[in-house]
C-alpha positions as CSV (number, residue, x, y, z in Angstrom):
1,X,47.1,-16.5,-8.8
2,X,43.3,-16.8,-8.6
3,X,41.8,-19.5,-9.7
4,X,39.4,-19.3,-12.7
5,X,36.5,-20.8,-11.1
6,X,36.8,-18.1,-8.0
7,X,37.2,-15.5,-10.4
8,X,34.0,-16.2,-12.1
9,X,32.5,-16.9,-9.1
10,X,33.3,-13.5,-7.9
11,X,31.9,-12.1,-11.5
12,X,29.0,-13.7,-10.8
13,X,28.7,-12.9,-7.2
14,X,29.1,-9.0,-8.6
15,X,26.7,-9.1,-11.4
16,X,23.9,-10.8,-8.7
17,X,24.8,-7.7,-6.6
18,X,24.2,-5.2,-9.1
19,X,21.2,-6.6,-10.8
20,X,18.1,-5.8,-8.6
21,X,15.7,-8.8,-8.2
22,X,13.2,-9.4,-11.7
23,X,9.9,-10.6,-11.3
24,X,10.1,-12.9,-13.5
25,X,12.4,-14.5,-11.0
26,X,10.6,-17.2,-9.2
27,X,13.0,-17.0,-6.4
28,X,12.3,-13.7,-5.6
29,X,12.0,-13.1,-1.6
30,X,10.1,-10.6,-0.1
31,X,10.1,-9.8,3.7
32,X,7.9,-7.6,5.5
33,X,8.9,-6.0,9.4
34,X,5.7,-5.7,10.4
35,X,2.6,-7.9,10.3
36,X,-0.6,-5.1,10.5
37,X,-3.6,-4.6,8.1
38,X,-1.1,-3.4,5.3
39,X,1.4,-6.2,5.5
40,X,-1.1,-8.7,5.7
41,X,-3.4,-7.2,2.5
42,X,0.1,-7.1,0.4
43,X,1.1,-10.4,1.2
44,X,-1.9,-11.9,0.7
45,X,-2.2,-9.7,-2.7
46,X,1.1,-10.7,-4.1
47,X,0.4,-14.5,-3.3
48,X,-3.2,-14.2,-5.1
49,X,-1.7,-12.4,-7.8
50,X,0.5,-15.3,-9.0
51,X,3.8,-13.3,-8.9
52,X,5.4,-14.1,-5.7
53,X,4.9,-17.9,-3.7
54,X,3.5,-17.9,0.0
55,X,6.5,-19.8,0.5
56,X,9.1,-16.7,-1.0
57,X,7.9,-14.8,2.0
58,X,8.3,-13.6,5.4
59,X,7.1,-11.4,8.2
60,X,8.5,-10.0,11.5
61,X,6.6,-8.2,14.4
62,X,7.2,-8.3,18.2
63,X,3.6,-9.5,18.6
64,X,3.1,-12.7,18.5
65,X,-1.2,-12.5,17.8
66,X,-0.2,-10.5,14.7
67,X,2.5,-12.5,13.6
68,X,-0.4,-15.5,14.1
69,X,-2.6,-14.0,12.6
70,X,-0.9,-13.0,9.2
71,X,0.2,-16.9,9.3
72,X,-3.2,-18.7,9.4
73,X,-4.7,-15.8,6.8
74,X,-2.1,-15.7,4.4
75,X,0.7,-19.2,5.6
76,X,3.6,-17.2,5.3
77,X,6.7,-17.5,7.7
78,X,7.3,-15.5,10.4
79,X,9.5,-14.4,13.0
80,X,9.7,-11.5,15.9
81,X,13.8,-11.7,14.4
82,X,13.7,-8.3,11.9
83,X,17.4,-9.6,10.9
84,X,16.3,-12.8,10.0
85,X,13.7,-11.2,7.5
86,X,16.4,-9.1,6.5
87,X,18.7,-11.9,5.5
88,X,16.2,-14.0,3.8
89,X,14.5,-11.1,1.3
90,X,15.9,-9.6,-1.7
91,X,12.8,-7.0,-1.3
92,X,12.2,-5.7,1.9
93,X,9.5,-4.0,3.4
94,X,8.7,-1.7,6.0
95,X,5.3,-1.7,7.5
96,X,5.5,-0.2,10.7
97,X,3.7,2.6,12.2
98,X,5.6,5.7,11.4
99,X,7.3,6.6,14.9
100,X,8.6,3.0,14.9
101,X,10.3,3.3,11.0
102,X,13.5,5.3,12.9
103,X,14.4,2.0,15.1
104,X,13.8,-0.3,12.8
105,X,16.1,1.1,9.9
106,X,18.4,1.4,12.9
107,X,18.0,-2.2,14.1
108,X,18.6,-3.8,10.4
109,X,20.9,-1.2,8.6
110,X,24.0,-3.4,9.7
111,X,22.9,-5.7,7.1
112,X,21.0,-3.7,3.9
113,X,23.4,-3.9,1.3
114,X,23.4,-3.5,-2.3
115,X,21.4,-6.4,-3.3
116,X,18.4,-5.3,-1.4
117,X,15.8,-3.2,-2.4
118,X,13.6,-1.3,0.9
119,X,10.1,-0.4,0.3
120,X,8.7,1.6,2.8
121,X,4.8,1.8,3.1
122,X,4.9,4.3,6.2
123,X,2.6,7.3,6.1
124,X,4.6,10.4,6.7
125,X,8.3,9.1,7.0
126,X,10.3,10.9,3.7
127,X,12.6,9.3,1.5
128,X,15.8,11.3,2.9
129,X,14.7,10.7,6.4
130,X,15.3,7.0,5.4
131,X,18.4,7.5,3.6
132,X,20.1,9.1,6.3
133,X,19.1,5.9,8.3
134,X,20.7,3.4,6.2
135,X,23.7,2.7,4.7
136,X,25.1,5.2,2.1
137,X,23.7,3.8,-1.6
138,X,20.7,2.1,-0.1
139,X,18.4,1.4,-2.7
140,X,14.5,2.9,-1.3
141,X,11.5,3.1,-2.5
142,X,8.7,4.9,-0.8
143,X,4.8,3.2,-1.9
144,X,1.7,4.4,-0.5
145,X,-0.6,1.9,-1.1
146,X,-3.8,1.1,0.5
147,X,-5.8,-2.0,2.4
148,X,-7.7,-3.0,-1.1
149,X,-4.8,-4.6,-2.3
150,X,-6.3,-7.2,-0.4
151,X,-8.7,-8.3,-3.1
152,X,-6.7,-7.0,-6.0
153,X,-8.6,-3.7,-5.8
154,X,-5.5,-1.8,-4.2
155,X,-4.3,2.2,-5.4
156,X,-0.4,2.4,-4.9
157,X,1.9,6.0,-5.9
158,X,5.6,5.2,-5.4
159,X,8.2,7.5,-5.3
160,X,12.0,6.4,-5.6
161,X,15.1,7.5,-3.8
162,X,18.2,8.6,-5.0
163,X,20.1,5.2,-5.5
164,X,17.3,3.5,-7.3
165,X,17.5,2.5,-10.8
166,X,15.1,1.4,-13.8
167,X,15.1,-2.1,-13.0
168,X,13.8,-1.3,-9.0
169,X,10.9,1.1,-10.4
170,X,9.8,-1.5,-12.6
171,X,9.5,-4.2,-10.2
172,X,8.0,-2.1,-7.9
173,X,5.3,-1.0,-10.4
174,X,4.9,-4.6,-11.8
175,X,4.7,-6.2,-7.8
176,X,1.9,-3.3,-7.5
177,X,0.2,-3.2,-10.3
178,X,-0.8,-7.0,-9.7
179,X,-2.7,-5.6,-6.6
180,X,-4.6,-3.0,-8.6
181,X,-3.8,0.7,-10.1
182,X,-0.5,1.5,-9.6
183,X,1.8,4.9,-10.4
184,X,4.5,6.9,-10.0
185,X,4.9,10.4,-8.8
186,X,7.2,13.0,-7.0
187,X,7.3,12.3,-3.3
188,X,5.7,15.7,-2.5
189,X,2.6,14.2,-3.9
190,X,2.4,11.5,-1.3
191,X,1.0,12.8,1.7
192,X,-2.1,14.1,-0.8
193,X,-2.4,10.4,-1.8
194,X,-2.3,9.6,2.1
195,X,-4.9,11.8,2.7
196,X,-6.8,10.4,-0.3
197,X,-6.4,6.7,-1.3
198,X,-4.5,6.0,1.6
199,X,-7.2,6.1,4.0
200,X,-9.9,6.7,1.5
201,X,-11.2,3.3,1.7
202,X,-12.6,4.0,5.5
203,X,-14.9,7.1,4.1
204,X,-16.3,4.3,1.3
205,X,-16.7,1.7,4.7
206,X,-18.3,4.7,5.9
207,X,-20.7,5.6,3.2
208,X,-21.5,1.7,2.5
209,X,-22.6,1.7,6.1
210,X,-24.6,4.7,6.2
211,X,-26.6,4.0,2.9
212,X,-27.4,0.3,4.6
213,X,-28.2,2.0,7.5
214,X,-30.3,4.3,5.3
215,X,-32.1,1.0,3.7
216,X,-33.2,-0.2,7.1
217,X,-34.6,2.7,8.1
218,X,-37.0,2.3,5.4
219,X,-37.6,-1.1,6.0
220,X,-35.0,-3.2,4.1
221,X,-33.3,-6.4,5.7
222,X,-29.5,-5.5,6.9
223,X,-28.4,-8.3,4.4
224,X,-30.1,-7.0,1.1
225,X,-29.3,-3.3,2.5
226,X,-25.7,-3.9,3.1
227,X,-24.9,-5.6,-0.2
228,X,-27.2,-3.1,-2.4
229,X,-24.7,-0.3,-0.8
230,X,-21.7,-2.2,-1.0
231,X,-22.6,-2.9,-5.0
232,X,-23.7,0.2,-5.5
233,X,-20.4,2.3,-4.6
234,X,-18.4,-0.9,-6.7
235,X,-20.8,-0.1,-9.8
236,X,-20.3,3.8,-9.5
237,X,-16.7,3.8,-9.4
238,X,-16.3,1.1,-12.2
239,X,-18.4,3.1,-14.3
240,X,-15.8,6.1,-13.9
241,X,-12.9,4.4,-14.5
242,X,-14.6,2.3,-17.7
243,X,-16.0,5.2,-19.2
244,X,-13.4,8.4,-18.8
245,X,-16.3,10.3,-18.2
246,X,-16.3,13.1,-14.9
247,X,-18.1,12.1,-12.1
248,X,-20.3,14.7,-12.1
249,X,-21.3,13.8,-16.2
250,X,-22.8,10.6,-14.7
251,X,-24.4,12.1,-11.6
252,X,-26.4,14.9,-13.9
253,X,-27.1,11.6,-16.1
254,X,-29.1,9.8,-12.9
255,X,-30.8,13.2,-12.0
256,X,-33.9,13.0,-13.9
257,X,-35.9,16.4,-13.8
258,X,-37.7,16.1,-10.7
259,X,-37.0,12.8,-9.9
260,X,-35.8,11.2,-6.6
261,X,-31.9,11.6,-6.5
262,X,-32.1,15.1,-7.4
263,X,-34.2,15.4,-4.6
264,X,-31.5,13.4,-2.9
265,X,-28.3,15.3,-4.3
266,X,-30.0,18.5,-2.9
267,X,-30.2,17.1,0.5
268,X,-26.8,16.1,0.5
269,X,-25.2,19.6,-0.8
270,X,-27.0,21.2,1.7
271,X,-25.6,19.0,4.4
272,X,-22.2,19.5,3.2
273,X,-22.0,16.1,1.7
274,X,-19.3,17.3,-0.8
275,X,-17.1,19.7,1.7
276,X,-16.9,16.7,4.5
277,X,-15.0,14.7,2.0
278,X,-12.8,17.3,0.7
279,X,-12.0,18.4,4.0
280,X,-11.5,14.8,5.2
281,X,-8.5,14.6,2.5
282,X,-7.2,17.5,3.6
283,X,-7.2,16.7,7.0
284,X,-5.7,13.2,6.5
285,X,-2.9,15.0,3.7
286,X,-1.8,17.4,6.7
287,X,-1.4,14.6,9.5
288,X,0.6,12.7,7.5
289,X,2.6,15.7,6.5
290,X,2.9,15.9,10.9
291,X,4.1,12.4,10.9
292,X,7.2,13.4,9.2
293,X,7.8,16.2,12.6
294,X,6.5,14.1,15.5
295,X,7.0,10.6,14.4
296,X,3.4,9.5,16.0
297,X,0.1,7.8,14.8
298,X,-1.2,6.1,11.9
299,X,-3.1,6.3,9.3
């Protein structure tokens, strides 16, 4: 006969298996297999957020210089050992390049069980190609998030797999939502959001750049130039999200009749200003859609 205390141990044992991890749980564990730009902006975004401790956390990679670096900008532990991540996190994330997702799920399946939840972050790589690389009733979640998260500015879309339950998409939302705008859609939406938010913030680096660059050209120091941009873009798209109003309401609403950025809206429709940046999300939403076939790049 079993006794009492093993079988309420083993009640326990069951209800701490089928209970995914809270947030409000301090001893939540998150590990991340891989230590690039994305791992190191989430990390470093959950930890400033308050939700989850620097010490809660972990980090594999097979280079050491990322694995360094991710430790002296962020202090969390790490390890090239994607096991030992595995064994240590409730929550574990996958931020590899894409062609490498495959191997890894490979490499740690033997131990994903029921009481962990995968979030992958990789560009390309579909929920049922991830399935069929883990154990049957994996719980997976697929998040495209992007490298704002770093100062709380982040946009994240998730998309859940077929084992997931309530309690995994609200964690999810509430770990990414800390970071900045968080949502959820279908996953057929998430190579547009590659394409878009995903690497989105490089055409704003670009644009920041070029107006500086624009500033010095008529005679501004880099410094003032450079910040002016950089404050500029912040202002314009804080002023869309505050107000509801279209982008194009508030562009007609600096355009003064004659004035100098009509003049300057002119010059950059007939430059294609516009079309570049539509066709640079369509570009980006169709390699990551080739990611999925070829298992190559990033984003």
């Amino acid at each position: 006969m079993l006794d009492i205390l093993d079988v309420l141990e083993r009640m326990e044992n069951a209800q701490r298996i089928l209970r995914p991890p809270s947030i409000e749980d301090v001893d939540l564990k998150i590990g991340f297999i891989g230590a690039g730009r994305m791992a190191q902006a989430l990390s470093k975004g959950f930890s400033n957020s308050g939700l989850v401790k620097v010490g809660n956390m972990m980090c594999s990679d097979v280079n050491q210089q990322m694995l360094d670096s991710i430790s002296e900008s962020v202090g969390i532990g790490t390890t090239k050992d994607n096991l030992e991540v595995v064994k240590s996190s409730d929550v574990v994330v996958i931020a590899v390049k894409p062609h490498l997702v495959s191997s890894v799920l490979k490499d740690v399946g033997k131990l994903i069980h029921m009481n962990h939840l995968i979030v992958s972050i990789a560009a390309g790589i579909t929920i049922q190609q991830m399935e069929k690389a883990l154990p049957p009733g994996s719980r997976l979640i697929r998040v495209m998030p992007n490298t704002p998260a770093l100062v709380q500015c982040g946009a994240s879309i998730f998309s859940c797999g077929s084992n997931t339950c309530a309690e995994d998409e609200i964690l999810v939302q509430q770990l990414f939502s800390s970071i900045g705008f968080c949502a959820q859609l279908p996953e057929k939406h998430l190579d547009a959001v590659t394409g878009l938010s995903g690497s989105g913030p490089a055409y704003g680096f670009m644009a920041i750049e070029a107006l500086a660059d624009g500033g010095v050209k008529m005679g501004l120091p880099r410094d003032v130039a450079q910040k002016l941009a950089a404050q500029t873009l912040m202002g314009a798209a804080k002023m869309v999200l505050d107000t509801g109003k279209h982008p194009g309401e508030l562009k007609d609403a600096v355009c003064s009749p004659g004035g100098t950025t009509i003049a300057a809206v002119h010059y950059l429709e007939a430059h294609g200003y516009r079309g570049a940046l539509i066709g640079a999300v369509e570009t980006a939403s169709k390699r990551s859609q080739e990611l999925a076939k070829d298992g190559d790049g990033d984003r």
